[in-house]
C-alpha positions, 0 to 999 in steps of 0.5 A: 500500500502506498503511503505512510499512516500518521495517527493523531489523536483528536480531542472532542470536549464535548465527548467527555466519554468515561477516562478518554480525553481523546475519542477520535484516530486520524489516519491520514492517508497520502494523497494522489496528485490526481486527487489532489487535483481534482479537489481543487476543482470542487469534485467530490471523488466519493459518492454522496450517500443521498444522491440518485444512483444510491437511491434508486438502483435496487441491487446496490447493498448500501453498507455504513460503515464505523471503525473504532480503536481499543480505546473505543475512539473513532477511526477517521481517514481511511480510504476505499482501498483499506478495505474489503467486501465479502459477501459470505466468502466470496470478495465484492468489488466496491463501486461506491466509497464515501466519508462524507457527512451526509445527511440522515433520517433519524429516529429518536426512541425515548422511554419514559416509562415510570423507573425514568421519572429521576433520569428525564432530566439528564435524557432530555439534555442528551437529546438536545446535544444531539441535536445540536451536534446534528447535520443541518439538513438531517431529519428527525422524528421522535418516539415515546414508549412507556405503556405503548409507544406513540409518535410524538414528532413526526419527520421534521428538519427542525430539531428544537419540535423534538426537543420541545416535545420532551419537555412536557414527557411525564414518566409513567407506566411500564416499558413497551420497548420492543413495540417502540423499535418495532414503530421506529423501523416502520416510521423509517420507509417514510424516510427521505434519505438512504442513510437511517439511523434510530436511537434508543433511550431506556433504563430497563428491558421490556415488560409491555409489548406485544412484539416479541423480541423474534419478531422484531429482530426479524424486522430490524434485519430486513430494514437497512437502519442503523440501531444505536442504543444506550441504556441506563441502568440500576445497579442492581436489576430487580426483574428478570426483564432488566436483566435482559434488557442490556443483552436484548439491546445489543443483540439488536444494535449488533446486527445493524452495525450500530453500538449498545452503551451499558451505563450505570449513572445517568449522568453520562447519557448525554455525553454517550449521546453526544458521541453517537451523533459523532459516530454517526457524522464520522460513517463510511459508507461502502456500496456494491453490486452483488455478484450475480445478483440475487433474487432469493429472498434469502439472508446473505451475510457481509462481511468487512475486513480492513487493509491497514498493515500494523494496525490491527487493533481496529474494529468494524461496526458494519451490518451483518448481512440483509435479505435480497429480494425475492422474484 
């Protein structure tokens, strides 16, 4: 591979994540005289996630990608030939790369559910990092689920509709978590831009549903939406429900190619939120023609593997697979 790696490490205030100062690794790659060139003449060399050709071609497997550290830091830099496509053990060719900060659908899942009464505060503050800390032409909407989830805000560019919905949150009830997801991803086929993202806020597992976890990770499988999850937690789990609530979120987060933060103070919510929307400004996004494109209707795995020699501490957070259309 041509070129040296400097790695730097990038300090973002406003992370405050556990003991790092710094929650961001650069690697810069060299730059081509081509590139560099063109460049200058305000082409974009990667492929806007938004743009037609994403949009529309059916059979492009759009794959958002998140690369961390051991530290748990964000990887920034890399380039399209750092990395590798696999669909089950066969190679693909990637026709589309992009590390820009486009625009995303976004869908905010809120408990507020009775044991929440004491943390509203503190969750209400991460919602509005958040959305400070959002791309200006992002959309939202918003999800409240305590005995059964209700759309509060539906999908709106303007942040401070979500924010202002939350003030007048009262925290009651039990937890409908699973049926929250389950409208969140249904809310999501009414989203304007190929990138779609939900973030979820609970302090408990489910108790309230009539979903069942089989259903909705079923349906979270088919849809192409990123799960981010951060859940806060007691100490000590009084139900069976809670103690599963934890392994149930990043069972669901995983497959998506999101992340689920396990917190046990409340007060680190809106810093762990502000860092998924960071995570989030900071996706690659890797897309490619199946071979021999399916029509199967069946479950076709992924796999992403980085080419960077002498740094493999490195880790992945990609989907791990999607459903291909049937005939």
């Amino acid at each position: 591979m041509r070129g040296l790696f400097f790695l730097c490490v990038l300090t973002f205030a406003a992370w405050a994540w556990a003991q790092n100062d710094s929650d961001e690794v650069h690697l810069t790659p060299h730059q081509s005289p081509a590139a560099l060139a063109a460049a200058a003449r305000g082409m974009d060399l990667g492929l806007s996630t938004y743009t037609k050709p994403i949009r529309k071609t059916v059979d492009l497997v759009l794959v958002p990608v998140t690369i961390t550290d051991e530290l748990n830091r964000l990887v920034v830099g890399l380039r399209q030939n750092n990395f590798r496509v696999f669909e089950g053990k066969k190679p693909q060719a990637i026709e589309h790369f992009s590390s820009e900060d486009a625009p995303v659908s976004i869908g905010i899942l809120m408990d507020i559910s009775g044991s929440m009464k004491y943390k509203m505060d503190r969750a209400q503050e991460a919602v509005r990092r958040f959305c400070e800390a959002a791309n200006p032409q992002d959309e939202f909407f918003m999800v409240t689920f305590s005995n059964e989830p209700r759309l509060v805000t539906d999908f709106t560019s303007r942040p401070e509709e979500v924010e202002n919905k939350l003030l007048f949150a009262a925290a009651r009830g039990e937890t409908s978590l699973l049926d929250a997801i389950y409208m969140g991803i249904s809310k999501m086929r009414e989203a304007r831009y190929s990138r779609k993202a939900l973030l979820i806020i609970s302090d408990g597992g489910d108790n309230h549903s009539r979903y069942t976890d089989v259903e909705v990770k079923s349906a979270v499988k088919e849809a192409d939406v990123v799960i981010y999850a951060v859940g806060t937690y007691d100490r000590y789990f009084p139900t069976q429900e809670e103690r599963l609530g934890p392994e149930l979120l990043n069972n669901i987060a995983e497959v998506t190619g999101g992340q689920a933060f396990t917190l046990d103070n409340p007060n680190d919510l809106p810093a762990v939120v502000t860092r998924v929307g960071v995570a989030l400004r900071n996706q690659y996004v890797l897309a490619y023609h199946p071979d021999n494109t399916p029509h199967d209707g069946k479950w076709h795995k992924i796999n992403i593997k980085l080419q960077i020699p002498k740094l493999s501490f490195l880790h992945v957070h990609a989907k791990a697979g999607y459903y291909a259309a049937s005939e």
